[in-house]
C-alpha positions as CSV (number, residue, x, y, z in Angstrom):
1,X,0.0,56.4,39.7
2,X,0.7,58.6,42.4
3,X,-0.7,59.9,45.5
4,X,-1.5,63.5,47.0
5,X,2.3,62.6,49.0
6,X,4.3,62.2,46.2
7,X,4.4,58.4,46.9
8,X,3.2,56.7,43.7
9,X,3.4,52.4,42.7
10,X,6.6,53.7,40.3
11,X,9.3,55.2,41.9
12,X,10.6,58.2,40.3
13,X,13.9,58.6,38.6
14,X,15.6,60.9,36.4
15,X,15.3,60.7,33.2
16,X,17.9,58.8,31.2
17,X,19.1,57.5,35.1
18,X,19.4,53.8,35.6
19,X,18.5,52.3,39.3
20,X,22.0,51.7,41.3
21,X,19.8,49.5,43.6
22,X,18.4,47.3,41.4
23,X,21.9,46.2,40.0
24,X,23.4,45.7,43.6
25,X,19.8,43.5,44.3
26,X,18.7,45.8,46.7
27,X,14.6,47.0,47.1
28,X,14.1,50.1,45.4
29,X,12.2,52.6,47.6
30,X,10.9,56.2,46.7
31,X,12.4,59.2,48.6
32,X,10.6,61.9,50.6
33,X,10.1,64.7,48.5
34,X,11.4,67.0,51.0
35,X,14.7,66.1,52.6
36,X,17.4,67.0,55.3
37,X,19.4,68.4,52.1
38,X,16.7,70.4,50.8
39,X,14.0,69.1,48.0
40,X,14.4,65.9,46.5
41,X,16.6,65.2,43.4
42,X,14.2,62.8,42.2
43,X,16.8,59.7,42.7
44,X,15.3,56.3,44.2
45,X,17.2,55.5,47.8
46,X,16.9,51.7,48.6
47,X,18.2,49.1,51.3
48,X,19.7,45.3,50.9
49,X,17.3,43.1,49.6
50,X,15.7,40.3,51.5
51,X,17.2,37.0,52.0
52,X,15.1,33.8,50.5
53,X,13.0,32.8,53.5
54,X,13.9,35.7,55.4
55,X,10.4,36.6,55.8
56,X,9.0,33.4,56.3
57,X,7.2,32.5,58.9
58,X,8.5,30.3,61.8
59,X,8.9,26.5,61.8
60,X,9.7,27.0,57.6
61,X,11.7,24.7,56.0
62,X,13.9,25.5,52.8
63,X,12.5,22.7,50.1
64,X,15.7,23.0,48.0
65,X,18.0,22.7,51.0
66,X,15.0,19.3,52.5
67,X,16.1,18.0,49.0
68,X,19.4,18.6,48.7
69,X,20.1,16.4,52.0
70,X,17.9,13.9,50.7
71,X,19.7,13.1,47.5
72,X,23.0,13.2,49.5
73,X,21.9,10.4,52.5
74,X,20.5,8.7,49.2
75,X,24.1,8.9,47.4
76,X,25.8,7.9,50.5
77,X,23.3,4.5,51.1
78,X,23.8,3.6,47.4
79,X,27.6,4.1,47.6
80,X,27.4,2.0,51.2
81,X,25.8,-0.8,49.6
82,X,27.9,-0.5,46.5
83,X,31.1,-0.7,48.6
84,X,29.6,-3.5,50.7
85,X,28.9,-6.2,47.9
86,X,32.2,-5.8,46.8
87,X,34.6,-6.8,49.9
88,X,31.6,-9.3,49.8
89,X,32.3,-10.5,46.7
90,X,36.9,-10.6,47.2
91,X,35.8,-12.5,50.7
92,X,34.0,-15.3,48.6
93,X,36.0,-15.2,46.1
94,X,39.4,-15.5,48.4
95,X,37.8,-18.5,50.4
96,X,37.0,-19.8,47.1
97,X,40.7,-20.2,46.1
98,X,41.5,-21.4,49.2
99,X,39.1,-24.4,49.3
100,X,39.6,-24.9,45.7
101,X,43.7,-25.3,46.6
102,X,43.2,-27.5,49.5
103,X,40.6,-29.6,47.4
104,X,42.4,-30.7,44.4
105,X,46.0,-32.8,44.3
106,X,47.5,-29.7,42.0
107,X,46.0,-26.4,43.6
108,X,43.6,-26.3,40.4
109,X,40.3,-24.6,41.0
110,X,37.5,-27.6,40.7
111,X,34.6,-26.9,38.3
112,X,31.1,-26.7,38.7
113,X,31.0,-23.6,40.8
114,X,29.1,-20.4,39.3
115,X,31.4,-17.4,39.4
116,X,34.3,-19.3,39.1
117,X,37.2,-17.0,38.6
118,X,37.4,-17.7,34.6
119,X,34.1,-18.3,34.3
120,X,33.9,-21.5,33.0
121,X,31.4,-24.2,33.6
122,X,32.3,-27.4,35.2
123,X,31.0,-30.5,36.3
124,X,30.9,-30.4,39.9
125,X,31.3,-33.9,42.0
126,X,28.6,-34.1,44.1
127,X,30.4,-36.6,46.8
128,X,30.9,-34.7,50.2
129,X,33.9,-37.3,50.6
130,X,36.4,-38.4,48.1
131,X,37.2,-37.5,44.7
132,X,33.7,-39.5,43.6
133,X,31.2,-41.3,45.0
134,X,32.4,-44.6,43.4
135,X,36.0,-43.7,45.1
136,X,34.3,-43.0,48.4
137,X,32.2,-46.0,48.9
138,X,35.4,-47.6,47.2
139,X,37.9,-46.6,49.7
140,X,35.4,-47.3,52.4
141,X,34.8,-50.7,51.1
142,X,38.3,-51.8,50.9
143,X,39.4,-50.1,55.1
144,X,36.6,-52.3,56.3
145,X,37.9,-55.9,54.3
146,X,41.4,-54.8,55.9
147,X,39.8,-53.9,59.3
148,X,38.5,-57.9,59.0
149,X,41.9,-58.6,57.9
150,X,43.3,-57.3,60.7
151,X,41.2,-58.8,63.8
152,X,41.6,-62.5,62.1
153,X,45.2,-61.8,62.3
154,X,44.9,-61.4,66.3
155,X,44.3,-64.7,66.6
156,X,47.7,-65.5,66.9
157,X,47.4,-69.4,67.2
158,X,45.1,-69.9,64.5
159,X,47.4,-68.3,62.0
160,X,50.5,-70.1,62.9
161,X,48.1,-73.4,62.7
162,X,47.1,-72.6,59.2
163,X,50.5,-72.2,57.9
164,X,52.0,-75.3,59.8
165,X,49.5,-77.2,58.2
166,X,50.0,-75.6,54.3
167,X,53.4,-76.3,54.9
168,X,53.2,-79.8,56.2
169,X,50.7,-80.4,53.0
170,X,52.8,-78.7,50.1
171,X,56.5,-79.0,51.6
172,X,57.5,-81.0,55.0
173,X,57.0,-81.0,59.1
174,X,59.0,-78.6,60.5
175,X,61.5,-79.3,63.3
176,X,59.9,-76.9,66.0
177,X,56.5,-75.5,64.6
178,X,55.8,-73.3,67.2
179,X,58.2,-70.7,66.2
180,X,55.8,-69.8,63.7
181,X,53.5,-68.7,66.8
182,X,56.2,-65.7,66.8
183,X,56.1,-65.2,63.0
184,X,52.3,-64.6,63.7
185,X,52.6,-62.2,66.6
186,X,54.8,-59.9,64.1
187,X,52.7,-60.0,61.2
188,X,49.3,-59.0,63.8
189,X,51.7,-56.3,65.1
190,X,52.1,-55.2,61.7
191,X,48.4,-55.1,60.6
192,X,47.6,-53.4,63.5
193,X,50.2,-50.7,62.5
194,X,49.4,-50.2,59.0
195,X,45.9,-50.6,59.2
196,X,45.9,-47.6,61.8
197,X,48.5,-45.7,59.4
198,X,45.8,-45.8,56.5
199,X,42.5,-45.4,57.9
200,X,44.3,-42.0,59.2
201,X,45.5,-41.3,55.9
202,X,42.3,-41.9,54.1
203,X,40.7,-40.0,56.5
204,X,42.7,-37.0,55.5
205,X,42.2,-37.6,51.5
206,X,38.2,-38.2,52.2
207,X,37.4,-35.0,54.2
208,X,39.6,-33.1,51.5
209,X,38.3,-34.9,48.3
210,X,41.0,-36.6,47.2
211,X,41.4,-39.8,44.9
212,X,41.6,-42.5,47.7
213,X,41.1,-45.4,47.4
214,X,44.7,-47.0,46.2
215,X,45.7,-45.7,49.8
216,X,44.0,-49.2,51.6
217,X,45.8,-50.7,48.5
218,X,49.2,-50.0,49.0
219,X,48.6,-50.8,53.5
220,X,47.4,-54.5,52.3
221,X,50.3,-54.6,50.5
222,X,53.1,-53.1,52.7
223,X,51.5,-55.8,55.8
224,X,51.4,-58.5,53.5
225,X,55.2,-57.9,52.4
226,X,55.7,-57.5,56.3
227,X,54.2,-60.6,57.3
228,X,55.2,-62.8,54.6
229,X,58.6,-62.0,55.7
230,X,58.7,-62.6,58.9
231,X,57.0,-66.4,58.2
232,X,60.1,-66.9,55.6
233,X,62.6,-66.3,58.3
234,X,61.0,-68.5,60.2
235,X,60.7,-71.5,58.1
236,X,63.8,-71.2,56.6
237,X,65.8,-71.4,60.0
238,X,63.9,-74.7,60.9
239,X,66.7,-77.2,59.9
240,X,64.3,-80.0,58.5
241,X,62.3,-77.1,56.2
242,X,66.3,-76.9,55.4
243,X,66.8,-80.0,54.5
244,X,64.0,-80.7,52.9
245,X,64.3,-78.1,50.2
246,X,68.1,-79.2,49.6
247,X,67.1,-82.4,48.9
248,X,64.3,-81.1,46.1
249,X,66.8,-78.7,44.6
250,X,70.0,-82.0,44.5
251,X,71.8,-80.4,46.6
């Protein structure tokens, strides 16, 4: 259709002529019939084509671009979070293989813990102290029989009474019996030593879950050694406990 102007809803072209415009997405436009030049050739003038949005009115917002940025900051949280659960994840499982070395005699990782690096299930000791319960309560059993041990020996002049009297019963009087009051005073100095020495130790083994309980073991035995000792010396520099055995052995 076309008006009285020459303007009509198509725009005129030569026949057989395809629209420059349209290809180089600019608005086609029809052309004055009359120009500068003279008439009009009949071709269709245009200009650039708008812009998406160019148009639009103020305060509009591009949905494609509003949705874009969206699924970016939701990328970016996701790959956050991502990143985040794994240094997570090495921390534990570092600290993990730390405790697990300091925990066991060998370095070997203890069982029972989920998400243990080979993924094995365990049994997991459920003592906070000691390799077991039955070697905690152990251990603890056998410090506080030495600790008794230990303050009867202080009593210096009981223990030297004892043993002049065993010896008196089983063997002979001894020349000078109070030389085994110094006998007595080494073998409470000894105790005391050794019985601080392994409550220390099993200290140590306790807190970091180690088998324990032989430790309180081996202290009786080293202040036993000690004190037995020094009562031999003694006894056997008294020259009627001399005697005395010479004449059983025929000397």
């Amino acid at each position: 259709m076309s008006g009285a102007d020459g303007w009509g809803s198509v725009p005129r072209r030569e026949p057989g002529h395809v629209d420059d415009t349209a290809a180089a997405g600019q608005e086609a436009r029809g052309t004055s019939p009359t120009t500068a030049d003279g008439a009009a050739s009949g071709r269709v003038h245009g200009r650039p084509a708008p812009a998406y949005g160019e148009y639009a009115p103020e305060g509009w917002v591009n949905p494609v671009l509003v949705e874009r940025e969206r699924q970016e900051r939701e990328q970016q949280e996701r790959d956050r979070r991502q990143q985040a659960a794994s240094q997570a994840g090495r921390d534990g499982a570092t600290a993990y293989r730390s405790g697990a070395g300091a925990g066991t005699p060998d370095g070997a990782v203890p069982g029972g813990r989920p998400g243990a690096p080979d993924g094995a299930q365990r049994t997991t000791s459920t003592s906070r102290f000691g390799r077991t319960p039955a070697d905690f309560v152990l251990t603890v059993g056998l410090l506080a029989f030495g600790l008794i041990s230990v303050v009867q020996s202080l009593a210096v002049t009981n223990v030297a009474s004892t043993v002049r009297r065993t010896l008196e019963t089983q063997y002979t009087a001894l020349n000078d019996p109070s030389a085994l009051s110094g006998a007595a005073i080494i073998g409470a100095i000894t105790n005391v030593v050794v019985f601080a020495l392994v409550a220390w130790w099993s200290i140590r083994r306790l807190r970091a879950r180690k088998r324990t309980f032989w430790v309180p073991i081996v202290g009786a035995v080293v202040a036993t050694f000690v004190s037995t000792i020094a009562f031999i010396v003694v006894v056997f520099q008294d020259p009627q406990f001399v005697e005395f055995m010479m004449r059983q052995t025929g000397a």
